[in-house]
C-alpha positions as CSV (number, residue, x, y, z in Angstrom):
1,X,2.3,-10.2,5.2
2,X,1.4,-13.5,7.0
3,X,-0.6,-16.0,4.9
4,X,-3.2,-16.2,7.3
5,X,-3.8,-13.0,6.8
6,X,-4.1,-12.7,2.8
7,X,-6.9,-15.5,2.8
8,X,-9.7,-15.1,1.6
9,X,-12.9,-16.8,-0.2
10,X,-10.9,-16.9,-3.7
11,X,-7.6,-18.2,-2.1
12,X,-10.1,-20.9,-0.5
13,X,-11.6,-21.7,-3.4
14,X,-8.0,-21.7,-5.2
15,X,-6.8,-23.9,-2.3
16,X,-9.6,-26.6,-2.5
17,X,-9.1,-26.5,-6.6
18,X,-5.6,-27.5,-5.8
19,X,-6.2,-30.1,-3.5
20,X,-8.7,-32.1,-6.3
21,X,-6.2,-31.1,-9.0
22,X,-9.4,-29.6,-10.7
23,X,-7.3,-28.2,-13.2
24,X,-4.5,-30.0,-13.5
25,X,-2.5,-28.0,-10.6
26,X,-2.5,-25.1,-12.8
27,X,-3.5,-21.4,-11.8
28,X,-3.9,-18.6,-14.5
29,X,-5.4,-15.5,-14.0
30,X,-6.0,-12.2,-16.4
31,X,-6.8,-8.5,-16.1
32,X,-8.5,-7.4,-19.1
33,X,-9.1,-3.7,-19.3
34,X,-10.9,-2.4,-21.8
35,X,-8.6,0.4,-23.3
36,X,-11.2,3.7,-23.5
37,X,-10.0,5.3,-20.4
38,X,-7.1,5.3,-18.2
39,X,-6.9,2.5,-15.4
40,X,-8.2,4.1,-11.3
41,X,-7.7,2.4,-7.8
42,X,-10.4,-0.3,-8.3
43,X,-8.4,-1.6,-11.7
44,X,-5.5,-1.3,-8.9
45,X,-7.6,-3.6,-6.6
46,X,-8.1,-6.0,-9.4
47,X,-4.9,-6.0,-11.1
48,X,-2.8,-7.0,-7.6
49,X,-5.3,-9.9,-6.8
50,X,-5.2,-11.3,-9.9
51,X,-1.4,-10.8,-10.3
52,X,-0.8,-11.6,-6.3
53,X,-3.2,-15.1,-6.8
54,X,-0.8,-16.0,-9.8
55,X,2.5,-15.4,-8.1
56,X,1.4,-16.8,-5.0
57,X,0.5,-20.0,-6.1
58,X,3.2,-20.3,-8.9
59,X,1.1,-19.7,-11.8
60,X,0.6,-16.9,-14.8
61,X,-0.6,-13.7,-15.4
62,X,-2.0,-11.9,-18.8
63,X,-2.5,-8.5,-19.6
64,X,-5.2,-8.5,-21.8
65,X,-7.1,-5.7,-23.5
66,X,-10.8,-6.3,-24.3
67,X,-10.6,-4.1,-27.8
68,X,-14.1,-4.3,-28.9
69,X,-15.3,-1.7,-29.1
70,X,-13.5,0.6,-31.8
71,X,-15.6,4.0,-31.4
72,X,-13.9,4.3,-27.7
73,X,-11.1,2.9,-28.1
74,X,-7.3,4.2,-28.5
75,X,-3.5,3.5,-28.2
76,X,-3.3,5.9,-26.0
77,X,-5.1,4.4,-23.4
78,X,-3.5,0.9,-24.2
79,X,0.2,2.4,-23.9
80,X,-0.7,4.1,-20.3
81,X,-2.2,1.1,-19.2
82,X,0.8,-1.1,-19.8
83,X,2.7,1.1,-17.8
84,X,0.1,1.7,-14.6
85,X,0.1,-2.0,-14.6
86,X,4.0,-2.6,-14.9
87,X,4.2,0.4,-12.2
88,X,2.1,-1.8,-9.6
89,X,4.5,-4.3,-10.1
90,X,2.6,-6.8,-11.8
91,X,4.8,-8.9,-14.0
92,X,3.1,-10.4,-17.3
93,X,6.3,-11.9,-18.7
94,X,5.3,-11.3,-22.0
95,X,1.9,-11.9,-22.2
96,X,0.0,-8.6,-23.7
97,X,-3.0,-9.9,-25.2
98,X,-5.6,-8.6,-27.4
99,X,-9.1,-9.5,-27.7
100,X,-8.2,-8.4,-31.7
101,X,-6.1,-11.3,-31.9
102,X,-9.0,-13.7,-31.6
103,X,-11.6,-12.2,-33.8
104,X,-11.4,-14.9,-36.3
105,X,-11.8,-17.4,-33.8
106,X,-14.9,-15.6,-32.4
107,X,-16.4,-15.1,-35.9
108,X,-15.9,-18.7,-36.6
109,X,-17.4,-19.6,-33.1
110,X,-20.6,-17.5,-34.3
111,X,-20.9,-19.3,-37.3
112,X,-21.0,-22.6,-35.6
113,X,-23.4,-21.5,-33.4
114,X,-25.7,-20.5,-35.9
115,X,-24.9,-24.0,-37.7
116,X,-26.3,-25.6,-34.2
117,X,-29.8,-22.9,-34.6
118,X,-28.2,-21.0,-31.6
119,X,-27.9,-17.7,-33.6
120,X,-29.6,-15.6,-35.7
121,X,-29.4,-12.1,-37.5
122,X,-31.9,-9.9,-36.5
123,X,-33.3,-6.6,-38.5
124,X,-34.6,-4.9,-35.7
125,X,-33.1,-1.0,-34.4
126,X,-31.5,-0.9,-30.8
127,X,-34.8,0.7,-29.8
128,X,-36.4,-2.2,-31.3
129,X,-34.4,-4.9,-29.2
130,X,-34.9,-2.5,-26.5
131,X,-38.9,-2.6,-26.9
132,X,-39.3,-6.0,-27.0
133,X,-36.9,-7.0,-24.1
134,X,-40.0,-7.0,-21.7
135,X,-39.7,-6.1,-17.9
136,X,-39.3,-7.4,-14.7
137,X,-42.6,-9.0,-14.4
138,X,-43.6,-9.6,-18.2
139,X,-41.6,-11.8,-20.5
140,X,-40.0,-10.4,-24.0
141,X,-41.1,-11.0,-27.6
142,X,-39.4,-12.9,-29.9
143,X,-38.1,-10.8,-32.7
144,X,-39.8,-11.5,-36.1
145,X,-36.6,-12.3,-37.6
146,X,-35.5,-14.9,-34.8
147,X,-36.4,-17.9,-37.0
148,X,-34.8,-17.2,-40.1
149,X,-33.0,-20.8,-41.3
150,X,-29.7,-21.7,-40.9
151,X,-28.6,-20.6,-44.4
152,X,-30.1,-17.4,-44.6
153,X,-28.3,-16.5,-40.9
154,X,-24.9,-17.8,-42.4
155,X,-25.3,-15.8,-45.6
156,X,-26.6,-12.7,-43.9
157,X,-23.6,-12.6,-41.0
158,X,-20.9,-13.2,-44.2
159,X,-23.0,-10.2,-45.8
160,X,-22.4,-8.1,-42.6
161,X,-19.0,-9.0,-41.9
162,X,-18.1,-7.7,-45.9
163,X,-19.6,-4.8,-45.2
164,X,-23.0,-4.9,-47.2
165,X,-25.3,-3.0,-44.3
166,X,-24.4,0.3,-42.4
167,X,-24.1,0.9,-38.9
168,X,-27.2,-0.4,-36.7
169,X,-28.7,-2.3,-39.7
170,X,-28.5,-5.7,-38.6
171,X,-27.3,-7.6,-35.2
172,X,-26.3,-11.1,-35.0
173,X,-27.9,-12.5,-31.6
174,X,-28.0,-15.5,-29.6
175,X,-31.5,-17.4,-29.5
176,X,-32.0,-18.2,-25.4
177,X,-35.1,-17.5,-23.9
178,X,-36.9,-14.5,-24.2
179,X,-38.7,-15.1,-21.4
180,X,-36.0,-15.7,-18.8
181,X,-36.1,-14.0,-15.2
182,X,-32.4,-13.1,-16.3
183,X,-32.6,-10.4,-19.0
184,X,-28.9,-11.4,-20.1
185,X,-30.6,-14.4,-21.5
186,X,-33.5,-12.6,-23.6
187,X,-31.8,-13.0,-27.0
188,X,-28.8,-11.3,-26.1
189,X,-26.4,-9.2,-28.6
190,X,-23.5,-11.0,-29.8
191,X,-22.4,-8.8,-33.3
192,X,-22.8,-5.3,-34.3
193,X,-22.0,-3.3,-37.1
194,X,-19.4,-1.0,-37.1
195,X,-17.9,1.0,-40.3
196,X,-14.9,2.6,-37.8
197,X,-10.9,2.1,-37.8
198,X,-9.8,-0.2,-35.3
199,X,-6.6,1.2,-33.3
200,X,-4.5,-2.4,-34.3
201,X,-7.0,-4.1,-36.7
202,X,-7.6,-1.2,-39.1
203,X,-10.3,-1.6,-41.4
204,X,-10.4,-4.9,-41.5
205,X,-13.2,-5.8,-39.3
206,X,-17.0,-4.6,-39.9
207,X,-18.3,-5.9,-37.4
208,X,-17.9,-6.4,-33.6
209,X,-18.2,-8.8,-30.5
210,X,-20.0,-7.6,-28.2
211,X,-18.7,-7.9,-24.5
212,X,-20.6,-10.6,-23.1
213,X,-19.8,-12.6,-26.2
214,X,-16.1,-11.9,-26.2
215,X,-15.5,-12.5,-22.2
216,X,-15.9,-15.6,-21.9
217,X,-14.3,-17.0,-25.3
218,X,-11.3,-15.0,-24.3
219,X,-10.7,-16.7,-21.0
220,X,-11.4,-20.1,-22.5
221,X,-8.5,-19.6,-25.5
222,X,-6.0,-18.2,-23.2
223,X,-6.8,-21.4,-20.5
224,X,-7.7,-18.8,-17.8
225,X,-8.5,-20.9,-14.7
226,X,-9.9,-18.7,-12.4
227,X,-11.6,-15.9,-14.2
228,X,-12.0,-13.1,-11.5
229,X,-14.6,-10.6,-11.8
230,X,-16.5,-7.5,-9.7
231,X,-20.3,-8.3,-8.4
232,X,-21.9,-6.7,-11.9
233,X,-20.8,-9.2,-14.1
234,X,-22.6,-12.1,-11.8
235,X,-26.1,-11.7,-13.4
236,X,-23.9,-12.5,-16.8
237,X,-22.3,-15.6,-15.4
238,X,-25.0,-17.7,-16.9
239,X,-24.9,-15.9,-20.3
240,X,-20.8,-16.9,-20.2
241,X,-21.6,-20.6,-19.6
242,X,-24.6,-20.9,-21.9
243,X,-21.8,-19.6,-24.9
244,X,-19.1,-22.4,-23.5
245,X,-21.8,-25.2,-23.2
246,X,-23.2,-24.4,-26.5
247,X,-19.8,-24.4,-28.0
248,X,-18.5,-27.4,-26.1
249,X,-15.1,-25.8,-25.3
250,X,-12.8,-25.0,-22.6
251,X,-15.0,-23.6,-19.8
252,X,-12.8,-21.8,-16.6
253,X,-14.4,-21.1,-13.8
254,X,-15.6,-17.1,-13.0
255,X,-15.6,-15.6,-9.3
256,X,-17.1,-12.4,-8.5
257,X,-15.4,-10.0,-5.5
258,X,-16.7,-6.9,-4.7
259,X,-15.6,-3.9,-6.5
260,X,-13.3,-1.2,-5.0
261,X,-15.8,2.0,-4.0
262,X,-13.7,5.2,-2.2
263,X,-15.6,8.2,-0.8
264,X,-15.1,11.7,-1.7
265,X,-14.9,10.2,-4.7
266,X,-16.3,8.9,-8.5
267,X,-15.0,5.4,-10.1
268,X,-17.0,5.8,-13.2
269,X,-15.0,6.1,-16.3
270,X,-17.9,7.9,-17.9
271,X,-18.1,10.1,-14.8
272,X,-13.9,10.0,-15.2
273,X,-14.1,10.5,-19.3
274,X,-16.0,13.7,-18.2
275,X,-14.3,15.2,-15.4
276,X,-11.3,15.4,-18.0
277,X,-13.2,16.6,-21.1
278,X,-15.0,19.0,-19.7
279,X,-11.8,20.4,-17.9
280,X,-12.9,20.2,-14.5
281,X,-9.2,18.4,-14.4
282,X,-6.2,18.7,-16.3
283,X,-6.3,15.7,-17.7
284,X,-6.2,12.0,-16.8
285,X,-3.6,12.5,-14.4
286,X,-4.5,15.1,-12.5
287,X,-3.4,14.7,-8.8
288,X,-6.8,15.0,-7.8
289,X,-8.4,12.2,-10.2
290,X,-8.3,8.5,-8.9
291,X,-6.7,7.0,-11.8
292,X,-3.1,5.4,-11.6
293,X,-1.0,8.0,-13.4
294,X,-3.0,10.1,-11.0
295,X,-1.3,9.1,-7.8
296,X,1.8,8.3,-9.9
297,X,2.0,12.2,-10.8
298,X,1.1,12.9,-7.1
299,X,3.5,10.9,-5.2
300,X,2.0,7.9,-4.1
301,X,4.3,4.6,-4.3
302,X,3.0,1.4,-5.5
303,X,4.1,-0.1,-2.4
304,X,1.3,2.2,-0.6
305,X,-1.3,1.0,-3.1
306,X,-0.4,-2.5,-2.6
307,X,-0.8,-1.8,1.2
308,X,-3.8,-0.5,0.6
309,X,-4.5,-3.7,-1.2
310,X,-3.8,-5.6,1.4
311,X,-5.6,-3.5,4.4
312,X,-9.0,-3.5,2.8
313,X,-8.8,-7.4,1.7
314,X,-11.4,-9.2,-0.8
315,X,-15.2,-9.0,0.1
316,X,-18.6,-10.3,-1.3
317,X,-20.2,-7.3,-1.1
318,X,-20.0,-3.9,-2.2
319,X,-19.0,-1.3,0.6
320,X,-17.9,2.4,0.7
321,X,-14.4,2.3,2.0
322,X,-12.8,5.0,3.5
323,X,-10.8,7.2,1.5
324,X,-8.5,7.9,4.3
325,X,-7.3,4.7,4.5
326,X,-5.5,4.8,1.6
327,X,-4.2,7.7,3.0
328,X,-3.4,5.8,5.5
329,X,-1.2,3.6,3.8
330,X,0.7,6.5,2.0
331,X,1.9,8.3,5.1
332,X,3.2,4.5,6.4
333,X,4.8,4.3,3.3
334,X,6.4,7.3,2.8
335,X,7.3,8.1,6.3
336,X,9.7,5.4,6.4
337,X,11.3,6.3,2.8
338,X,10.8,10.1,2.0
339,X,13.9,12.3,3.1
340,X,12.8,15.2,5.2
341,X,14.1,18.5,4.5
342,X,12.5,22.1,5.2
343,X,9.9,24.4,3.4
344,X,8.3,27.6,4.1
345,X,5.5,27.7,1.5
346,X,4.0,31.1,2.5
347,X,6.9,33.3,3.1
348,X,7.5,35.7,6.2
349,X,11.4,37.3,6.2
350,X,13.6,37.4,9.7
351,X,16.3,39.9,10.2
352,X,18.4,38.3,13.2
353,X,19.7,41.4,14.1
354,X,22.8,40.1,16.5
355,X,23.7,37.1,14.6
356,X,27.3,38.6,12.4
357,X,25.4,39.4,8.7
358,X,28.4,38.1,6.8
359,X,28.5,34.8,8.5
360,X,27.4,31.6,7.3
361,X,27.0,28.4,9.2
362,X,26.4,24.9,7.7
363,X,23.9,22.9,10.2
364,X,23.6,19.4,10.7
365,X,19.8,18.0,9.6
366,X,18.8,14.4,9.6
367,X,17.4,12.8,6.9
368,X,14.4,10.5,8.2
369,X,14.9,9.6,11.8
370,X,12.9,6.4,11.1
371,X,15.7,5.2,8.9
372,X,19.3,5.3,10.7
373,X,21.0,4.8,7.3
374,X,20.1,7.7,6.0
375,X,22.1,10.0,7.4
376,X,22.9,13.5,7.9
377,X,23.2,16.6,5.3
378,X,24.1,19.8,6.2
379,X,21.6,23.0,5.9
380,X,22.8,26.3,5.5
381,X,21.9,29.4,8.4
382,X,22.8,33.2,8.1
383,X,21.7,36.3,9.9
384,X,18.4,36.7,7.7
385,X,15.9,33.4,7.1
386,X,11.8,32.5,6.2
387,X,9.4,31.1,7.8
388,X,5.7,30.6,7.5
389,X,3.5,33.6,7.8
390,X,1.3,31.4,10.1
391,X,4.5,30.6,12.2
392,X,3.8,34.6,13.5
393,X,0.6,36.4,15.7
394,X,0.6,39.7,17.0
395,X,-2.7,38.3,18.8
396,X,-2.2,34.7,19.3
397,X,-4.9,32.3,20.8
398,X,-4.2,30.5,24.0
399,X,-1.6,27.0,23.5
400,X,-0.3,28.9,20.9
401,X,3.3,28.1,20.8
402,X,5.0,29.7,18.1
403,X,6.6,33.3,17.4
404,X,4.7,36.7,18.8
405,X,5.7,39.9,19.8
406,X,8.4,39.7,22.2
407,X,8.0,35.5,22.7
408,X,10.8,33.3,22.0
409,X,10.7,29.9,19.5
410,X,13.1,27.0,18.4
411,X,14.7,27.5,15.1
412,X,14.8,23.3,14.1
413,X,18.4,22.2,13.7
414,X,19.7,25.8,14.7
415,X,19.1,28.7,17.7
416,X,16.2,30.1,19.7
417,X,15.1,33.0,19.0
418,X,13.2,36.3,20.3
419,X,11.1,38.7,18.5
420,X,11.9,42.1,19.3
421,X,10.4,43.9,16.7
422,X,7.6,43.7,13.5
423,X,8.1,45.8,10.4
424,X,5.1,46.7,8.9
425,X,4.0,49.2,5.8
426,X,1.8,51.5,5.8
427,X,-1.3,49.5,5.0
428,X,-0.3,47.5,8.4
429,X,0.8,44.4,6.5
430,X,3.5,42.3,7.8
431,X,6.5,42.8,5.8
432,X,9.5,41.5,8.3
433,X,10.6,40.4,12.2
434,X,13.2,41.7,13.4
435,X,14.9,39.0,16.1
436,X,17.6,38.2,18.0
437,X,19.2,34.8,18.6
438,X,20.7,33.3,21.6
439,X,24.0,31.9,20.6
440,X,24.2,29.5,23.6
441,X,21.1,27.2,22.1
442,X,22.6,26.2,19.2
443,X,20.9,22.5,18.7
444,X,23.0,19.3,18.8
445,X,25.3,21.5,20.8
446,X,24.4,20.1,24.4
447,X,25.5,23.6,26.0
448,X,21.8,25.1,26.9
449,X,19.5,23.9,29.2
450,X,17.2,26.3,28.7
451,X,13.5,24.8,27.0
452,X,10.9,26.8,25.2
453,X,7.8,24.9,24.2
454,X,7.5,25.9,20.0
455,X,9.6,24.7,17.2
456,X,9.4,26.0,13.9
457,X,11.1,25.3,9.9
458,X,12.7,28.0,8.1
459,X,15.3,28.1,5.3
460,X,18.3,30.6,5.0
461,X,17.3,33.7,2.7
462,X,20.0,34.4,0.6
463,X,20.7,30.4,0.1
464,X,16.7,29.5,-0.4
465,X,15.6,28.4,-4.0
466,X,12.0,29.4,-5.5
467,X,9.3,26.8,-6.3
468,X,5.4,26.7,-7.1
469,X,3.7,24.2,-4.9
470,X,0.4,22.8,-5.3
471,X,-1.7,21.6,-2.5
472,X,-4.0,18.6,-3.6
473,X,-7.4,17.7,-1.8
474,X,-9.9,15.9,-2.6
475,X,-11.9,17.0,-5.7
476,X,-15.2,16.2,-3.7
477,X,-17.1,17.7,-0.7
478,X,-19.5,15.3,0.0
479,X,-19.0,11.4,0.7
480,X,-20.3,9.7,-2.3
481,X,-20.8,11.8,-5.1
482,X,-21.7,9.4,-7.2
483,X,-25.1,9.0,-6.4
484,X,-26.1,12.4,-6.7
485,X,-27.6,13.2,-10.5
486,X,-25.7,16.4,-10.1
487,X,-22.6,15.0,-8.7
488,X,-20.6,17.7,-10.6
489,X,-21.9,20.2,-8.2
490,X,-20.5,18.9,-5.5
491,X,-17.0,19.6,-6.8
492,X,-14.9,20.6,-3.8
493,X,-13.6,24.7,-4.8
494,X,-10.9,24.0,-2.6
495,X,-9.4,21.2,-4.7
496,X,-6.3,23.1,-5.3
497,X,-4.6,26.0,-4.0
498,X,-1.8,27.2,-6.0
499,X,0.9,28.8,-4.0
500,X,3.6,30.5,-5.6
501,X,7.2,31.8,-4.5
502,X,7.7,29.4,-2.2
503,X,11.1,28.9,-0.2
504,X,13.2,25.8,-0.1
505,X,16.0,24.3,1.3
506,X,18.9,24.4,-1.3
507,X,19.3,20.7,-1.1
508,X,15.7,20.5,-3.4
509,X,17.6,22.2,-6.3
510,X,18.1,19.2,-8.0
511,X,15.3,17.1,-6.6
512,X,13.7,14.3,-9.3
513,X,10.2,13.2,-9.8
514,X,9.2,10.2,-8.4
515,X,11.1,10.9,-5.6
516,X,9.6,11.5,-2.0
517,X,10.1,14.1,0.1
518,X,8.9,15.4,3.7
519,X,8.6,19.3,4.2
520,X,8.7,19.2,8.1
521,X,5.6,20.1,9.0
522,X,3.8,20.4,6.0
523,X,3.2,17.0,4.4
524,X,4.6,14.6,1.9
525,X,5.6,16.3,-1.1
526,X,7.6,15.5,-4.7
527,X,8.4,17.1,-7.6
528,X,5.3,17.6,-10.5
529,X,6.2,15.4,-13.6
530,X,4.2,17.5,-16.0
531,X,5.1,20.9,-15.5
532,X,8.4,21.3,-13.6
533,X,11.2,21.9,-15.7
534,X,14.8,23.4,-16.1
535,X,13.4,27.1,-15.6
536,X,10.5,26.2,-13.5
537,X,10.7,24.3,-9.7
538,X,6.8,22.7,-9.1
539,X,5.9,20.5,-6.0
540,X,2.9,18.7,-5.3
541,X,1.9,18.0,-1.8
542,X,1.4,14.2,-1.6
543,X,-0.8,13.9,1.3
544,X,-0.8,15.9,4.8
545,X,1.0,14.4,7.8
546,X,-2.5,13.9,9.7
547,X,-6.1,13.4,8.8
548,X,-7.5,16.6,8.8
549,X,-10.9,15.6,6.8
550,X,-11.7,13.3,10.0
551,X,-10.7,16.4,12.5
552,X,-13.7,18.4,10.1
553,X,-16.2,15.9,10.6
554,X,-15.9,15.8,14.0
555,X,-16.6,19.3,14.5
């Protein structure tokens, strides 16, 4: 991709810092996830521009997790996020951080702050703070406790940090303005109590920084020069550089973009948290969720998401983008990588009755015609085959093109065939076609002239291997779920079909995860991380080969 067309507003303002050697010619960005849920496409967003602005521009890049918050917090969530972020293919050197690490250096920043009359402990309840916060149009009230004297705040915030009050007992809080338009600025939160085990401190810490407290502090002892943010955190801008001023530190410079939105879709990690405890998912990483290890499980490539990056670019303001764009940018992806190789997901047996039954012939198959290195492997063809049940109508719809009753189709890679006769039982099911073959079409051979208009996948009975593929859609029916109050409803039921006994090619007998594959026909496919094992084949169907959501709405 062309420089010209990765500017934007933050690479200006990146540019022009540069040029005035504002900081010295130095550019270091962070990503700093807080670790109580597992990273989605928006972290994805953030995570390559802050990475990509760093690279770009010869700088440095942290990983840092914002572990404040001990009650939601867990190493599970830390150790998945190292690797979603390693995945992308942003490179931290070795620069995992930890808000943790700093907690003395925040508690000793509170102190000074209420040596300078910027701070005080306050005895009111959360519903108390809430109460007197005031509203849009009338100012807040000063909490009774807000001018306590400098030694009775330093004693009482040494009383809370040893662990003297329970939880919700006292709050240490900054002393703004609690009249300002901004309500960040009314007085806000900086320490609460606590009493829970820290996933790396233990139990050493009591008490805890608040986020808005924390954010900014971080930044400014790591030497962050461009601190990059979504649109929500710009009302808390000012409550960042009232801490830095008041302290008289380092002070980098935040930049708000706007956040990553997809329909058919919720971003929410509450909404997320929800989805997976409630088992409306299986888990975190279920192929249907928009988290990372999501789309890891499900095929997609993080050269895809970094397209997808790329497509949608850096913007002001929030938007709804199109999920099918990332879509998109997984098909592009893949169909220049994944091998293709055939699958018949819904089973329907062909006797060729002519064709010798003892007789085996190995085919020639290409492996992605968009890549002439990848060569050729050989598919296996006998006198009895699969192919799709919907690959057969006795009553076919006009510009049809595939197999009825006495109609002929292509076999890909191999022979046309006729249907000459349909085996049913006695319920009138479909159980079998019997067909004949014309060995003069044999493909590749160049000795038939003869044309007929449908071409269909199959794989060789007796040489076919058994899997359980699961067709992914998207978990929601209507375009933006998430603001509906009862977004759960709109669940779509046709998330995932479950279709067992399919047929492969034998060539997928040792397929890996992480790999890509192409079922002609079908979709983008690979193998399912979590529940395929030595006894058990499972695919997952990446994505389809065409947008059939947009050929829905258009009806």
């Amino acid at each position: 991709m062309t420089e010209e067309k990765k500017t934007n507003f933050i690479r200006e303002i990146i540019e022009e810092d540069l040029k005035t050697n504002k900081w010295g010619g130095r550019v270091h960005t962070r990503f700093p996830p807080e670790p109580n849920g597992y990273l989605h496409i928006g972290h994805a967003k953030s995570i390559l521009l802050n990475y990509g602005l760093a690279r770009d521009y010869k700088g440095k890049f942290n990983l840092r997790f914002d572990d404040t918050n001990p009650e939601k917090e867990e190493q599970e969530y830390v150790d998945s996020i190292i690797e979603d972020v390693k995945w992308l293919g942003a490179d931290f050197e070795d620069r995992i951080l930890f808000a943790s690490d700093y907690f003395e250096q925040m508690y000793q920043y509170a102190v000074d702050l209420i040596n300078k009359g910027n701070a005080y402990v306050c005895d009111l309840s959360a519903d108390g703070i809430r109460e007197t916060r005031g509203t849009l149009t009338e100012p807040g009230k000063e909490s009774p406790y807000r001018n306590r004297s400098v030694e009775e705040n330093l004693n009482l915030f040494e009383r809370m940090r040893n662990g003297e009050f329970p939880n919700g007992a006292k709050t240490l809080r900054a002393k703004i303005d609690m009249a300002s338009a901004n309500f960040n600025l009314r007085d806000p939160i900086m320490y609460r109590i606590v009493h829970s085990e820290h996933h790396r401190q233990g139990s050493d810490w009591c008490i805890y920084p608040t986020y808005d407290w924390a954010h900014g502090l971080e930044d400014s002892i790591e030497g962050i020069t461009h601190s990059i943010c979504t649109l929500e955190f710009e009302n808390h801008r000012p409550l960042y550089d009232w801490y830095l001023n008041q302290l008289g530190i380092y002070h980098p410079q935040q930049i708000e973009f706007a956040r990553l939105n997809l329909n058919y879709t919720v971003m929410s990690k509450r909404k997320l948290l929800q989805l997976v405890k409630e088992s409306y998912v299986d888990g975190w990483d279920d192929p249907r969720m928009p988290t990372i290890s999501a789309y890891r499980r499900r095929g997609y490539t993080p050269e895809s998401i970094r397209s997808f990056s790329d497509i949608i670019g850096v913007a002001k303001r929030d938007a709804l983008t199109d999920i099918s764009l990332l879509e998109f940018a997984i098909r592009d992806d893949l169909n220049k990588r994944a091998q293709r190789v055939m699958a018949v997901l819904k089973p329907l047996k062909v006797v060729i009755t002519n064709y010798p039954e003892e007789k085996v012939e190995d085919l020639n198959a290409v492996n992605n015609p968009e890549d002439e290195k990848s060569g050729y492997r050989t598919i296996p063809f006998c006198s009895e085959i699969f192919i799709e049940q919907s690959d057969f109508m006795e009553d076919p719809p006009k510009k049809y093109f595939r197999l009825v009753p006495g109609g002929e189709v292509r076999l890909k890679y191999a022979y046309v065939i006729k249907c000459e006769e349909v085996i049913k039982s006695s319920s009138g099911e479909i159980l079998e076609l019997r067909c004949t073959y014309d060995p003069e079409t044999r493909s590749g051979t160049g000795t038939s002239a003869r044309k007929v208009k449908g071409t269909i996948h199959w794989v060789s009975a007796r040489h076919s291997i058994d899997a359980e593929v699961r067709l992914y859609d998207r978990l929601f029916n209507i375009e933006d779920p998430a603001a509906d109050d009862n977004w759960l409803e709109h669940i779509n039921p046709d998330s995932l079909e479950i279709v067992k006994n399919s047929k492969l090619e034998p060539s997928l007998k040792n397929a890996r995860t992480r790999v890509n594959y192409q079922f002609e026909r079908l979709g983008y496919f690979c193998v399912d991380s979590k529940y395929s094992n030595e006894h058990s084949l499972v695919f997952n169907r990446t994505v389809t080969l065409k947008d059939t959501w947009a050929k829905l709405n258009k009806s």
